[in-house]
C-alpha positions in Angstrom: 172.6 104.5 88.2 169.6 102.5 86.8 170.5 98.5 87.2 169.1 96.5 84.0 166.8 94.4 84.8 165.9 91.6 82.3 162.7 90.1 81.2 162.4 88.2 78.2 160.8 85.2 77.5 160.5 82.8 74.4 158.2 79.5 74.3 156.9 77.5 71.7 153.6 75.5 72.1 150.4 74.7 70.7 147.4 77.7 70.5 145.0 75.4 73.2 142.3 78.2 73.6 141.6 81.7 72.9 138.9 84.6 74.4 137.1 86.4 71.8 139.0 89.5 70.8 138.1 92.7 72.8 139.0 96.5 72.2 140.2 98.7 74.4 138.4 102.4 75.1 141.3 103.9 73.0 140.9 101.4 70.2 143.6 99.3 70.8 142.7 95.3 70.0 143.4 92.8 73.1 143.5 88.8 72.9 144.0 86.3 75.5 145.0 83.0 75.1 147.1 80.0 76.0 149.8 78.3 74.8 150.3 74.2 75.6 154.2 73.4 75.8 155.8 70.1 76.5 159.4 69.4 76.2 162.1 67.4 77.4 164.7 69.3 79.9 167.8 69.0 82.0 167.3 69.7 85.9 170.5 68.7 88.4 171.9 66.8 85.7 168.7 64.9 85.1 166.3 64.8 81.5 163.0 64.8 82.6 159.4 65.9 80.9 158.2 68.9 81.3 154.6 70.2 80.4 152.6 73.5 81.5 150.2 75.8 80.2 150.6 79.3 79.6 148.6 82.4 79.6 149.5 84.8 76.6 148.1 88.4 76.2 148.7 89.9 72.6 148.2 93.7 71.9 147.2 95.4 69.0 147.9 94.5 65.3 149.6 90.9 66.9 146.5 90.5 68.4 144.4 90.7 65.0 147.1 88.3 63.5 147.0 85.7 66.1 143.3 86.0 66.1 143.2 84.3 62.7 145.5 81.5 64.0 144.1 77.9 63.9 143.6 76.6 67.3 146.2 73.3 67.8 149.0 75.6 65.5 152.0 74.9 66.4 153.6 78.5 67.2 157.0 79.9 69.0 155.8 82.9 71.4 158.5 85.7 71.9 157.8 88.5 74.7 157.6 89.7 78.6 156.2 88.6 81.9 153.8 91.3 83.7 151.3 90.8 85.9 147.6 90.3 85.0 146.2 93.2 86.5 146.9 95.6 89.3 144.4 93.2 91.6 145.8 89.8 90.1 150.0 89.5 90.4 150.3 86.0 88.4 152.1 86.4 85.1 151.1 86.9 82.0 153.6 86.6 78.9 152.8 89.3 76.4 153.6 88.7 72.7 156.2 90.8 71.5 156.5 88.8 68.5 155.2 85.3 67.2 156.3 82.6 64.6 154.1 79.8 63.4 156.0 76.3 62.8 155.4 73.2 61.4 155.8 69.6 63.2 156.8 70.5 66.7 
């Protein structure tokens, strides 16, 4: 019997930089960017500031969209943690979906 294993991830954040888009052999379009998030969260009971900066990968027609994104848009990232490359293990989040928003 198969277990489930979860792995979803949603973040919202500010577009800080993005790679020029790239294609792969079989035509398939590729960007990566980052996301900038700061929020305020509860730890042990505490509110404290939190702040990082992500590394997104988008695939295919998401890629095109997010492409034409404004860099500084404000934008809620919904998708899955793999690993950069067989060689590299850090995380990536991949883009399943994406919403832009307005005064975050």
């Amino acid at each position: 019997m198969a277990v489930a294993q979860d792995n979803a991830v949603q973040i919202t954040g500010n577009l800080s930089t993005r790679e020029a888009l790239r294609w792969t052999p079989g035509k398939v379009a590729v960007l990566d960017f980052r996301i900038e998030h700061s929020s305020r969260q509860m730890e042990a009971g505490i509110e404290r500031d939190v702040s990082c900066e992500v590394v997104v990968r988008a695939i295919g027609p998401v890629a095109q969209q997010i492409e034409m994104v404004a860099l500084g848009s404000a934008m809620r990232i919904d998708g899955f943690l793999s690993a950069r490359s067989v060689r590299n293990r850090l995380p990536v989040l991949h883009v399943r979906t994406f919403e832009l928003l307005e005064g975050i």
